[in-house]
C-alpha positions in Angstrom: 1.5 30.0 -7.7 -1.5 28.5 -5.5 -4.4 26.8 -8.0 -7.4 26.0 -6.0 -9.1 23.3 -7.3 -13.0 22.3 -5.6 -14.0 18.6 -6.1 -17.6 17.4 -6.1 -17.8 14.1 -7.0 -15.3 11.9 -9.4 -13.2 11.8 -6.2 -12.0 8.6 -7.5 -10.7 9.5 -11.3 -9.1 12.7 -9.8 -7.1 10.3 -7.5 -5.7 8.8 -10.9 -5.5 11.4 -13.0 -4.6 14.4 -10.8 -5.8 18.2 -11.1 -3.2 20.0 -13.6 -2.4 23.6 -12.3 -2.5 25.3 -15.8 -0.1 27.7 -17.2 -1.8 30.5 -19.6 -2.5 30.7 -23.0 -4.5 33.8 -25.0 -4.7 31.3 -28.4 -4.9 27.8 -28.9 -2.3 26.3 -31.1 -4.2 23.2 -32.3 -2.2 20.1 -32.2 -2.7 18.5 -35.5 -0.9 16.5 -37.9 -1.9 19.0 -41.2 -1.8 22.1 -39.6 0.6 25.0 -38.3 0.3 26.4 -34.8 -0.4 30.3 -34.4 3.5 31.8 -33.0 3.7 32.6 -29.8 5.0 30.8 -26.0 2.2 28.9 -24.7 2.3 27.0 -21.0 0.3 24.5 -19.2 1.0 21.8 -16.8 0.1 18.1 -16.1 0.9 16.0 -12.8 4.0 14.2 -12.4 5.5 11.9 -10.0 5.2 14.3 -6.9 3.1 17.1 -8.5 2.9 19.8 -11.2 5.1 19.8 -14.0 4.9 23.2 -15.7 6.0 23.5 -19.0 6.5 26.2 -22.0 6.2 25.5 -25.6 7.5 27.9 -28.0 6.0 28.2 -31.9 7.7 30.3 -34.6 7.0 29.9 -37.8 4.3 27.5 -37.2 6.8 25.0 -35.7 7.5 24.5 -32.5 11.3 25.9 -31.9 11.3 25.4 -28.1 10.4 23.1 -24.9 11.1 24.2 -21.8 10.2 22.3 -18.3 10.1 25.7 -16.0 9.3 24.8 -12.9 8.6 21.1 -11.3 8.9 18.5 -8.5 10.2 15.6 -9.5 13.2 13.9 -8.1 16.5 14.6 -9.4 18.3 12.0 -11.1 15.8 9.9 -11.9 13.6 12.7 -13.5 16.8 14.3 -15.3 16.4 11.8 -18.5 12.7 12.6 -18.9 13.5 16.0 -18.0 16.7 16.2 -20.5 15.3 13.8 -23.7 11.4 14.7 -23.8 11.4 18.1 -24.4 13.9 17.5 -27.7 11.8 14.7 -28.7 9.4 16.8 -29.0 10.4 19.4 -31.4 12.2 16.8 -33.1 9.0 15.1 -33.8 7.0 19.0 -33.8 4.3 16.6 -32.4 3.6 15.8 -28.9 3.5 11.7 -29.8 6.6 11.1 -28.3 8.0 7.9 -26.9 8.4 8.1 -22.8 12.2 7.5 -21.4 12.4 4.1 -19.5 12.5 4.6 -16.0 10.5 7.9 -15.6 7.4 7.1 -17.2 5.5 9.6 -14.9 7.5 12.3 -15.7 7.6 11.8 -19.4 4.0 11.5 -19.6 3.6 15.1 -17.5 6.0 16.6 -19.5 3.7 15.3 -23.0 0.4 16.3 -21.6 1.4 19.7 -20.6 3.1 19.9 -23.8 -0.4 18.9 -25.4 -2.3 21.0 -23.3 -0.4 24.3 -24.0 -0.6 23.4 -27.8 -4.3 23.2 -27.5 -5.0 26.9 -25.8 -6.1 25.1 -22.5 -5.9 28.5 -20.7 -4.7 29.1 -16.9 -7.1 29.2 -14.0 -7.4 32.5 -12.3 -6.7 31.9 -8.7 -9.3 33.5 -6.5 -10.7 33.0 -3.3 -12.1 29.7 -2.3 -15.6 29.3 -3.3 -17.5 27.2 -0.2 -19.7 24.7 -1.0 -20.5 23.7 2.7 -20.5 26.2 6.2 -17.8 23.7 8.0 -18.5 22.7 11.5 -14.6 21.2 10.9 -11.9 21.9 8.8 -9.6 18.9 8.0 -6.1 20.1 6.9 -4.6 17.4 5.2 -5.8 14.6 3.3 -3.8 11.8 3.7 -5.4 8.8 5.4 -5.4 10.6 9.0 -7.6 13.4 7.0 -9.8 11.1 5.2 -10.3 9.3 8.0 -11.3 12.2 10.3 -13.4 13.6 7.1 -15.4 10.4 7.1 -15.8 9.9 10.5 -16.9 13.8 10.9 -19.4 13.3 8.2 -20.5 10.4 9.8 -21.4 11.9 12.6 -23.3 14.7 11.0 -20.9 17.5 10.8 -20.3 19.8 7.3 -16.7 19.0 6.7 -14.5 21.1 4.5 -11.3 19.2 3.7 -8.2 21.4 2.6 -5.2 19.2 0.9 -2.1 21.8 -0.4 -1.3 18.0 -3.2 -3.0 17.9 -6.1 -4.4 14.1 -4.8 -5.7 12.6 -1.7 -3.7 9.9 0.1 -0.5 11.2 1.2 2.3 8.6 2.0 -0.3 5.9 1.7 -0.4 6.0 -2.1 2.8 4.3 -1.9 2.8 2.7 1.6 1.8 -1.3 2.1 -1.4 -2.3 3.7 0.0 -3.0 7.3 -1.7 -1.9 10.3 -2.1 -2.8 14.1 -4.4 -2.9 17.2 -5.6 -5.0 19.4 -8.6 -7.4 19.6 -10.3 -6.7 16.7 -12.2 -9.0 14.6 -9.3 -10.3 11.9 -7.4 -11.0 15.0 -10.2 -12.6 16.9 -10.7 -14.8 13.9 -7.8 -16.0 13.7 -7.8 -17.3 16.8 -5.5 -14.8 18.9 -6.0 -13.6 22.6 -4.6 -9.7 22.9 -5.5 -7.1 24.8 -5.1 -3.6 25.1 -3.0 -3.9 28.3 -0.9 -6.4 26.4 -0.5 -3.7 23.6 0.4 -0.9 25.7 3.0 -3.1 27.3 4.7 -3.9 24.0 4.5 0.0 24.0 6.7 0.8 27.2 8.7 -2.7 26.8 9.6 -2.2 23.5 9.7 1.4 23.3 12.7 1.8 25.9 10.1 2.2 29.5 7.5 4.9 29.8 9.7 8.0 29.9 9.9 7.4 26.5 6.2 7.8 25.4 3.3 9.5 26.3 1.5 6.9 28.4 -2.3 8.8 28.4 -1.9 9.0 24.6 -0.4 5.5 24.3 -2.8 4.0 27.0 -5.8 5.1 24.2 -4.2 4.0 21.5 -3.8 0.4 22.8 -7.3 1.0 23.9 -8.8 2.3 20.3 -6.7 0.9 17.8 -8.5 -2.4 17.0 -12.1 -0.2 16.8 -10.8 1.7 14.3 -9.8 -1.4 12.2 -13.0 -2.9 12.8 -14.6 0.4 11.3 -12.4 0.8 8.4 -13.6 -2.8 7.5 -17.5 -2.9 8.4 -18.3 1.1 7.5 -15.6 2.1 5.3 -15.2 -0.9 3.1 -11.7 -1.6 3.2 -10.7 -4.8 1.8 -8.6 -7.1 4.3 -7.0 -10.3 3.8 -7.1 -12.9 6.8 -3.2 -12.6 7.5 -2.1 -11.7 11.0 1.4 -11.6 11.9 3.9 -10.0 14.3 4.6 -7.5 11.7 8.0 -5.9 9.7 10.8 -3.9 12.5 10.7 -5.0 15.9 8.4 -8.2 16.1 5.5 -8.1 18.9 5.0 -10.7 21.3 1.5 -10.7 20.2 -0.1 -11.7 16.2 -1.9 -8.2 15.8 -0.7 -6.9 12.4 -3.1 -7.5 9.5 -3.0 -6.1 6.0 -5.0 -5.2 3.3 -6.1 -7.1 0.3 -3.0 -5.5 -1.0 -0.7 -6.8 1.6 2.6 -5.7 3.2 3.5 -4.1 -0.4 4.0 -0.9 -1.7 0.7 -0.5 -3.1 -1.4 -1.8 0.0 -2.3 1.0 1.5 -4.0 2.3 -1.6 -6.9 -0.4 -0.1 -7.5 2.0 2.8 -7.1 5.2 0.2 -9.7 4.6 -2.2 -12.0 2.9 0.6 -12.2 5.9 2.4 -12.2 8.4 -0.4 -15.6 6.5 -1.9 -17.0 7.3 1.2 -16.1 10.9 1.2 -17.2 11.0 -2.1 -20.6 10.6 -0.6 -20.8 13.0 1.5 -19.7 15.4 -1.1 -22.2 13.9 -3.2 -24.5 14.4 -0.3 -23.7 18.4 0.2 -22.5 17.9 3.6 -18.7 17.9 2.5 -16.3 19.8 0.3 -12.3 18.5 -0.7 -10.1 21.2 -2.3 -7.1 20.5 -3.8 -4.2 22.2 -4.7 -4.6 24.3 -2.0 -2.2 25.2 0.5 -2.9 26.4 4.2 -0.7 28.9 5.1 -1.7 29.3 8.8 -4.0 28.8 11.4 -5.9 31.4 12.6 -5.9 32.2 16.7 -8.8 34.1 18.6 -7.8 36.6 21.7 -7.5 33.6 24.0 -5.3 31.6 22.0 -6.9 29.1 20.2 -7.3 27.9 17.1 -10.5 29.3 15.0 -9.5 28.7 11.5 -7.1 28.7 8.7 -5.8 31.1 5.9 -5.7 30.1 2.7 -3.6 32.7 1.0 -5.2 36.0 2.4 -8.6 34.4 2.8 -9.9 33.3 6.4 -11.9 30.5 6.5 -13.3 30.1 10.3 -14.7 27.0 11.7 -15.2 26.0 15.5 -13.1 22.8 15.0 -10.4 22.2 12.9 -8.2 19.5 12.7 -4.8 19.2 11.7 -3.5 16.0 9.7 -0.7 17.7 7.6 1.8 14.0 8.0 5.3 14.1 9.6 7.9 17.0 9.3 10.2 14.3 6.7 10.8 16.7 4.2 11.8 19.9 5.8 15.2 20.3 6.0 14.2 23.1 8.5 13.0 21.2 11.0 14.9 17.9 10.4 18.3 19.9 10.6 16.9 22.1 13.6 16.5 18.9 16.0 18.0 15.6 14.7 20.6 15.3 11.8 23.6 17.4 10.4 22.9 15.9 7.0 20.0 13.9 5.5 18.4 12.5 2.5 13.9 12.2 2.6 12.3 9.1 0.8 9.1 11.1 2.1 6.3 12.8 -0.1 7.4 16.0 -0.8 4.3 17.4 0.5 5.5 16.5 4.3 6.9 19.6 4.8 6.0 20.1 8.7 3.3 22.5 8.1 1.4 21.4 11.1 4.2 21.5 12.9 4.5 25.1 12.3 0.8 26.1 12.8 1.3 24.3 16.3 4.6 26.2 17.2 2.3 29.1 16.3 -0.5 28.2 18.6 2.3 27.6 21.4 2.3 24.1 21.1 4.9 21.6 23.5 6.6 18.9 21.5 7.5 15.8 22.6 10.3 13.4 21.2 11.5 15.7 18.6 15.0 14.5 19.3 14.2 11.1 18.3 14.3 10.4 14.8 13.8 6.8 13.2 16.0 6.6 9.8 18.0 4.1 7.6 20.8 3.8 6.4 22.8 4.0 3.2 21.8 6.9 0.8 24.2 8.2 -1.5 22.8 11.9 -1.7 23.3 11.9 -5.4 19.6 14.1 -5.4 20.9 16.5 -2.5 17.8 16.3 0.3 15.6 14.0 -2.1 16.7 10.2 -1.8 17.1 8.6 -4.5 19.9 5.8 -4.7 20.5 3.4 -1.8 24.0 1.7 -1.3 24.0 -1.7 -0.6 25.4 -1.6 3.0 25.4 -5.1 3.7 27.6 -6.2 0.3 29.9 -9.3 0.4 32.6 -8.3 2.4 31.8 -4.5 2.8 33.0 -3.1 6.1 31.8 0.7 7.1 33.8 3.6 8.9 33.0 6.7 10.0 34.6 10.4 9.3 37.5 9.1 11.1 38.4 5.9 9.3 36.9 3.3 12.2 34.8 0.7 11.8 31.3 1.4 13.8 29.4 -2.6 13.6 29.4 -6.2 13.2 28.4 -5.3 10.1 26.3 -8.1 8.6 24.7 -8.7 12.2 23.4 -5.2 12.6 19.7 -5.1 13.3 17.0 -2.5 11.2 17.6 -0.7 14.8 21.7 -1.1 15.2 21.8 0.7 11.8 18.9 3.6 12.3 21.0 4.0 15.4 24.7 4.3 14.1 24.0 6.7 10.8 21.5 9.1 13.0 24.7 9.1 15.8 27.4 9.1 14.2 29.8 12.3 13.1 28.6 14.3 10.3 25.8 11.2 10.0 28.3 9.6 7.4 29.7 6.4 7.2 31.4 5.3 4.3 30.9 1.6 3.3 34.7 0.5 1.9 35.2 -2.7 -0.3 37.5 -4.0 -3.1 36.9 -4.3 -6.5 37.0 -8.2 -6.0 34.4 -8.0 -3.7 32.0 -6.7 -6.4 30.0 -9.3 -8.6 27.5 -8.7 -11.5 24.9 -10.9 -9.7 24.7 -8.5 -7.3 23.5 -4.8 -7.2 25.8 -2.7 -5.2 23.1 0.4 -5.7 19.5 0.5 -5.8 17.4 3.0 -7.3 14.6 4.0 -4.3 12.2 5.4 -6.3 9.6 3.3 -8.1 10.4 4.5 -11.7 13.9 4.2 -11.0 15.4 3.3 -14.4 18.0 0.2 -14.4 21.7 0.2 -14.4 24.6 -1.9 -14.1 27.6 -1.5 -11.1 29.9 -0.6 -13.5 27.9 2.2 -14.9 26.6 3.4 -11.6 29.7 2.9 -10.0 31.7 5.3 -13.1 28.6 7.8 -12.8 29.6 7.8 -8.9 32.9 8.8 -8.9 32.6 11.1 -11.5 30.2 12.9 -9.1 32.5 12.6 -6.0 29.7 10.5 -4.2 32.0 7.4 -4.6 36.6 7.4 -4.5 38.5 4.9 -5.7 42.3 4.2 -4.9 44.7 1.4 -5.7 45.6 1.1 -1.7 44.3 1.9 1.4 46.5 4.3 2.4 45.4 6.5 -0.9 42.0 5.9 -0.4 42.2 6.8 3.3 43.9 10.7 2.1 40.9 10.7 -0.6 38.5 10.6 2.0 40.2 12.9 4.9 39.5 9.4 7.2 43.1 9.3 8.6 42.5 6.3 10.9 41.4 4.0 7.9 44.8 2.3 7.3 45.1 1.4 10.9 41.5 0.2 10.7 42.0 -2.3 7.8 45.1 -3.9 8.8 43.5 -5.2 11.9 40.8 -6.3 9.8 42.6 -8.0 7.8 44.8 -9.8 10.5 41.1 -10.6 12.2 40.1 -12.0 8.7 43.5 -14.5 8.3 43.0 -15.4 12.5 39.3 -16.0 11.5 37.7 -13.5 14.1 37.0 -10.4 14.5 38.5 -9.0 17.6 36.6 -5.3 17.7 33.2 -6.5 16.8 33.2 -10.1 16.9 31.9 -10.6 13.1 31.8 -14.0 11.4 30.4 -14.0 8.4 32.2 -12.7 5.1 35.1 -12.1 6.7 36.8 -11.1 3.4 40.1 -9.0 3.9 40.3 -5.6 1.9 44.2 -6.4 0.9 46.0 -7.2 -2.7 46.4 -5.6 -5.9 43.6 -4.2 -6.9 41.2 -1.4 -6.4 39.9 -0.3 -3.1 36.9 1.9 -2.7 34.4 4.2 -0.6 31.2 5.0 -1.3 29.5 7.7 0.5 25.9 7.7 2.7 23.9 9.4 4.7 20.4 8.7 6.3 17.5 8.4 4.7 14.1 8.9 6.0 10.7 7.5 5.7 8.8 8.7 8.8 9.2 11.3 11.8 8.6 9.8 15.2 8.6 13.1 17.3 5.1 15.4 17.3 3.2 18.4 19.6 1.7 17.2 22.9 -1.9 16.5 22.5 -3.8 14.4 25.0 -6.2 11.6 25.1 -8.8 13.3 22.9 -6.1 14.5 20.2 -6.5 18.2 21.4 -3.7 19.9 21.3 -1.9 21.1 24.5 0.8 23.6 25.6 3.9 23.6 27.7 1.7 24.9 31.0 -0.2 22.0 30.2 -3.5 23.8 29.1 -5.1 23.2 26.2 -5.5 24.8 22.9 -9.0 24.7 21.8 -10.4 24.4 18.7 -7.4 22.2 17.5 -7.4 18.4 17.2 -4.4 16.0 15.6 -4.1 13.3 14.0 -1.6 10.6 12.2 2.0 11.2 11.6 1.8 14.7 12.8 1.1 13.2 16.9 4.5 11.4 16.5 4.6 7.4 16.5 7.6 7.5 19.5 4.7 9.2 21.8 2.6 6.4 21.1 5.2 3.3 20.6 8.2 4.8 22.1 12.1 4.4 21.0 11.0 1.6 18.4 9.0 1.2 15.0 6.1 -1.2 15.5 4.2 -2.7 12.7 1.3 -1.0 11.4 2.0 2.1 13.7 1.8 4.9 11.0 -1.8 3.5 9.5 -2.8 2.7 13.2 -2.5 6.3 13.8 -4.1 7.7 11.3 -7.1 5.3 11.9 -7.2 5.4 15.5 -6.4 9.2 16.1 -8.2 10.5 12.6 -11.4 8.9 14.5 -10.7 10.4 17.8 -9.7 14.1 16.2 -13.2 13.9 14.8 -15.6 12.9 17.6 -13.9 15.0 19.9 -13.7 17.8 17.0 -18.0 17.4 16.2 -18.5 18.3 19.8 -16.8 20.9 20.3 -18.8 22.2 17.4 -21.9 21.3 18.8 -22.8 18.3 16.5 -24.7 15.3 17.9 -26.2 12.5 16.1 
């Protein structure tokens, strides 16, 4: 079910408390401590971790026999206790004042407010068509930083700006991104003192990137060229708050200081600085009458005229036209489709669930090239205890841990294995699995073999997690080698231990040449294998556009009408085979601006 939701102004308090898509309800049931609710099944939904949690509340007898969680979002396993304990709390209690479960607050709090809300007869909305506020000049699909930014900059420049985002809040990745972002000679960086260039940038590009074949070298040339404007415009129009910290940034370091970060810093939470900057600002042209955000609502397509380009969008069955629209839907990182179609046999998405490649698929539609596609940054070690949605990370680097592949053989020096080295070895490697083998020796309580990767993950000890684990068959235990080897169909892992362990007693390691805890996997005791896949956080691959963000096709002609922006353009066309600090907020600064000056002309808007 698509709720369409329009926003006027409180752009701000609907960032925090979300829009609910509501579940109907004839009668209310009041909620109160000396009084029956009316019989009957009554639904409503409140926002969760990654969206709508829609739930049904059932009342016979004037008590409330029933709570059910029907359809929802949230990531399994850490959800399932919130999921599991709240909606029997609540007819324990027959009251919606219910203590939350540790470790999925978010969730438990959805699950009460919808719970609240369908007791109270807060009724369903009827979805309809779109009711337009504004006569766009642009359409902005997508509303994550590369959206706002375009939105603003469109507004700025005097177009009427209707801004369509399918979540039910702005901000995309960066509500739970840190503050980094890059460019070159702006004024933080000129401040503190550091000579760059834009040449100097765009040579990091190609050096650091694997050469030139590797990129897009119009597309990077203008980023190097663009980047530090937009910074300086996100700080002296937009209002984002910056510290004075300029560094080589995370990944592959620069040879140039040109990474600075918001107030927030390099922490999750930093990029909420450029969020809420940007959305005030939007809020004023809202305010003003010259823009319009929906949310909740999803664009299903773009529309083409008879030559091919782009005119507008559909929204459902609706046709919304505009002369320019531009497309800033994020990265393809959670569609399985198109992850599975050109990069990985199997993988696990620490992305929003919201970055399901819909751009993507509305430029395949418009005939779009794409470029990179077969380069895809990840990381390594998640056990896929969720299926496609990450949510527990291995310690791959543990005290003594060695990993193997499908086979049984050891791929790395393992604790010398750059952010790259690993990206590289669990995207190439068979069935993109390695296994990450150790002894029950190895394992301490000081030291978490598993992480949770969510940021309500709830706690737990190894020896829970590690029980939980090989109940589920994401983890095997053996008391030798040999056994474990059989458990795990990896028939070369005997061979592959002993000469570990000779390397370990000779005190080098003759495959790989590692030094440090060299700690042999041998004795009695109790050997084990824990299961991983990739994980990502970002797509690097993206259509072709060209130095104005328009999009273009195979032929090389252009499709007009259609500008791009952020994660969408694909940081490996800018930045090559790498992942440089600040790239992904660089982009969607940089190329949000661009998509909109280019997109107000082509609509005929001049201030």
């Amino acid at each position: 079910m698509r709720s369409k939701k329009l926003i006027s102004v409180g752009l701000a308090l609907a960032m925090v408390l979300g829009l609910a898509s509501c579940g109907g309800s004839k009668d209310p049931a009041p909620n109160a401590p000396d009084s029956q609710w009316a019989d009957g099944t009554y639904t409503s939904s409140a926002n969760g971790m990654n969206g709508a949690v829609k739930v049904s509340v059932t009342v016979e007898g004037g008590k409330i026999t029933k709570v059910d969680v029907v359809d929802h979002q949230e990531t399994a396993g850490i959800s399932d206790p919130a999921l599991e304990q709240i909606p029997a709390a609540i007819v324990e209690a027959q009251s919606t004042e219910v203590d939350v479960v540790s470790g999925a607050t978010m969730t438990s709090n959805a699950i009460i407010e919808a719970a609240k809300k369908a007791l109270s007869g807060e009724g369903e909305d009827e979805v309809g068509a779109l009711e337009l506020t504004v006569e766009p000049d642009v359409i902005v699909v997508g509303a994550g930083m590369a959206g706002l930014t375009a939105a603003v900059r469109a507004s700025e420049l005097g177009a009427k700006v209707l801004v369509l985002e399918q979540n039910f809040r702005v901000g995309g990745s960066a509500n739970t991104a840190g503050g980094s972002i890059s460019g070159a000679g702006y004024e933080i960086q000129k401040a503190a003192g550091i000579e760059d260039s834009p040449e100097a940038f765009y040579d990091d590009f190609v050096n650091m990137g694997g050469g030139e074949q590797n990129l897009n070298p119009e597309v990077a040339h203008v980023h190097a060229q663009k980047a530090g404007e937009a910074i300086d415009w996100l700080k002296d129009y937009v209002g984002v708050e910056f510290g004075d910290t300029v560094d080589s940034g995370g990944y592959l370091t620069m040879n140039t200081f040109r990474v600075t970060y918001t107030a927030g810093g390099a922490s999750s939470g930093g990029g909420l600085y450029f969020i809420n900057a940007l959305s005030a600002k939007l809020d004023e042209a809202i305010a003003a009458g010259s823009a319009q955000l929906c949310l909740n609502t999803m664009v299903d397509d773009v529309v083409l005229n008879d030559k091919g380009d782009i005119c507008g969008v559909k929204v459902g069955e609706q046709v919304i036209n505009a002369p320019s629209v531009v497309i800033a839907t994020g990265g393809y990182g959670y569609s399985e489709k198109w992850l599975k179609e050109y990069n990985f046999t199997n993988i696990t998405s620490n992305d929003p669930v919201t970055a399901i490649g819909s751009g993507f698929d509305f430029a395949r539609t418009a005939g779009a090239a794409f470029d990179n596609m077969d380069y895809c940054s990840c990381y390594g070690g998640s056990v896929p205890v969720s299926g496609f949605q990450a949510s527990l990370r291995c310690n791959i680097n543990y005290n003594g841990a060695i990993w193997v592949n499908t086979a049984g053989d050891r791929v790395f020096n393992e604790p010398a294995a750059t952010s790259m080295d690993k990206r590289t070895v669990w995207r190439t490697t068979d069935q993109n699995t390695i296994y990450v083998v150790l002894t029950k020796d190895m394992i301490s309580d000081d030291a978490a073999l598993f992480t949770g990767m969510m940021s309500n993950s709830a706690g737990f000890t190894n020896e829970e997690k590690i029980a939980e684990l090989i109940e589920q068959g994401y983890m095997f235990e053996a008391d030798s080698i040999e056994a474990l080897a059989e458990k795990i169909g990896a028939a070369n892992l005997p061979a592959t231990v002993a000469q570990y362990n000779t390397d370990c007693a000779a005190g080098k390691d003759s495959v790989f040449g590692r030094t440090d805890n060299l700690l042999p996997l041998e004795g009695d005791t109790t050997y084990y294998a824990v299961l991983t896949w990739p994980y990502l956080m970002m797509t690097a691959g993206g259509p072709r556009i060209n130095g104005d963000a328009q999009l273009v096709r195979e032929d090389g002609s252009v499709v007009g009408g259609a500008y791009l922006a952020g994660e969408l353009i694909g940081s490996a066309n800018i930045a090559g085979h790498n992942t440089i600090g600040g790239i992904g907020h660089g982009m969607c600064a940089t190329w949000g601006r661009i998509a909109a000056e280019n997109a107000c002309k082509n609509a005929g808007v001049t201030k």
